[in-house]
C-alpha angles and dihedrals in degrees: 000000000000125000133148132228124220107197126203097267107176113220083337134061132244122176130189116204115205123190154139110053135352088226091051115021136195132207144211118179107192105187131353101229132239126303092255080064078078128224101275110041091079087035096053099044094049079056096055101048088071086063091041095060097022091245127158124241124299109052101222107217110196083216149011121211128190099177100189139014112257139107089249093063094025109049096057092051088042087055089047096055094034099067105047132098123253087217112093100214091055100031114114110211125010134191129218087205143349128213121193128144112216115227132232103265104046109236115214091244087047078063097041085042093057092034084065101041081052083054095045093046092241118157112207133242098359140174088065106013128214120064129345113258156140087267094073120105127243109292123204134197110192096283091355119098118189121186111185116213110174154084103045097241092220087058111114093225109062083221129178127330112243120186151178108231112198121174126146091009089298134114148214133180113215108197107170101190109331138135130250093241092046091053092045092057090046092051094047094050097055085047096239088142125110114223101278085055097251133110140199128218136190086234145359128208098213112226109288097263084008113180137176084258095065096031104052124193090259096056091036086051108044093043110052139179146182089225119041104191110215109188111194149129090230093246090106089055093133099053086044095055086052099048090053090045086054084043100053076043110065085030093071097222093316111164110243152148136257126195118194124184092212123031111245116220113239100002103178106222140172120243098247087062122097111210118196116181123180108260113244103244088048124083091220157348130258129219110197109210101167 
């Protein structure tokens, strides 16, 4: 088994990555969503996910992600850790480990955030410590392969985590708020590059406000995949339009899909482009990879 959830973010993103076996399952949560998410959304389907595979509290993740420092990926993940228990028979939700790079300005839920790790006796960004960086080894989580590509470890900002999920012989990039040109040097650099310098992915979780300005042709059109994530509240309607016209664009008429965690009045497609937009009485949209 391995699907992604695409949660109701607000203007943020939150994914929940759920793998191994149905009977047994394992999670990644990357990102907790704005505050507009509102409190209880990521609450209440953590939650859920104890009835849906008949676990018991609290849902164990293999590993929490908060790929870049800012309230729209910070404030859902704060919530979460704020109204559980500390108590582990009571807690609702728990983490293996936790990566986040700070950022450098320090941001008051970057403060709450580690306030509560200290609580939960998590130590952050293991296995390797430090910051996370590309020059991190390959880290794996039972079916789950992570290679971590970006940031550039010499930088002098420790900056947003970019990865290469793999599990079940399928992929995701996972790319927080980076630059084209940022994620092509980290996937060249972990040689994940075929040799016209290009790659191709299962899906793609377009850069969190992405817009054609920060994801340029030339990157659109060298790194490719079937599912392009756009997580968004549909206010920015008009910067998302453009970036999927710059998309079927660079893609040349290529047949692919769009997710979208919030359905955007009057997108303009082509017909070879699948949209999937999360339907309004559901907390979220799934994506089935294996």
């Amino acid at each position: 088994m391995f699907k992604i959830e695409c949660l109701n973010a607000g203007e943020g993103d939150c994914l929940i990555l759920h793998y191994g076996s149905p009977l047994a399952p394992d999670f990644v949560l990357v990102n907790g969503g704005a505050p507009s998410m509102g409190s209880g959304i990521l609450k209440s389907r953590v939650a859920a996910l104890a009835d849906e595979y008949g676990l018991l509290f609290p849902v164990i993740f293999e590993l929490g992600m908060v790929t870049h420092s800012d309230s729209r990926s910070l404030e859902g993940m704060v919530g979460l850790f704020e109204s559980v228990s500390h108590n582990t028979d009571t807690s609702l939700a728990e983490f293996k480990q936790f990566w986040h790079n700070p950022s450098m300005q320090s941001a008051p839920q970057e403060d709450r955030l580690k306030a509560e790790l200290e609580k939960h006796g998590i130590a952050g960004n293991k296995p390797h410590g430090g910051t996370v960086g590309r020059g991190w080894g390959d880290v794996y989580m039972g079916h789950m392969k992570v290679v971590v590509i970006g940031p550039d470890t010499d930088a002098a900002d420790s900056g947003t985590i970019t990865a290469l999920v793999s599990c079940q012989k399928k992929t995701i990039l996972l790319t927080g708020d980076a630059t084209g040109a940022e994620l092509y040097e980290g996937l060249k650099a972990k040689d994940l590059l075929d040799g016209n310098g290009e790659a191709e992915f299962d899906v793609i979780k377009l850069p969190h406000g992405a817009t054609a300005q920060s994801l340029d042709a030339d990157f659109l059109g060298k790194v490719r995949a079937g599912n392009y994530i756009v997580s968004t509240d549909g206010a920015g309607a008009q910067a998302t339009a453009g970036l999927l016209n710059a998309l079927q664009e660079a893609r040349g008429g290529a047949a692919f899909t769009v997710t979208l965690t919030n359905p955007i009045e009057g997108l303009d497609t082509d017909p070879n482009v699948t949209v999937v937009a999360r339907k309004a009485n559901e907390d979220s949209v799934l994506i089935p990879m294996a």
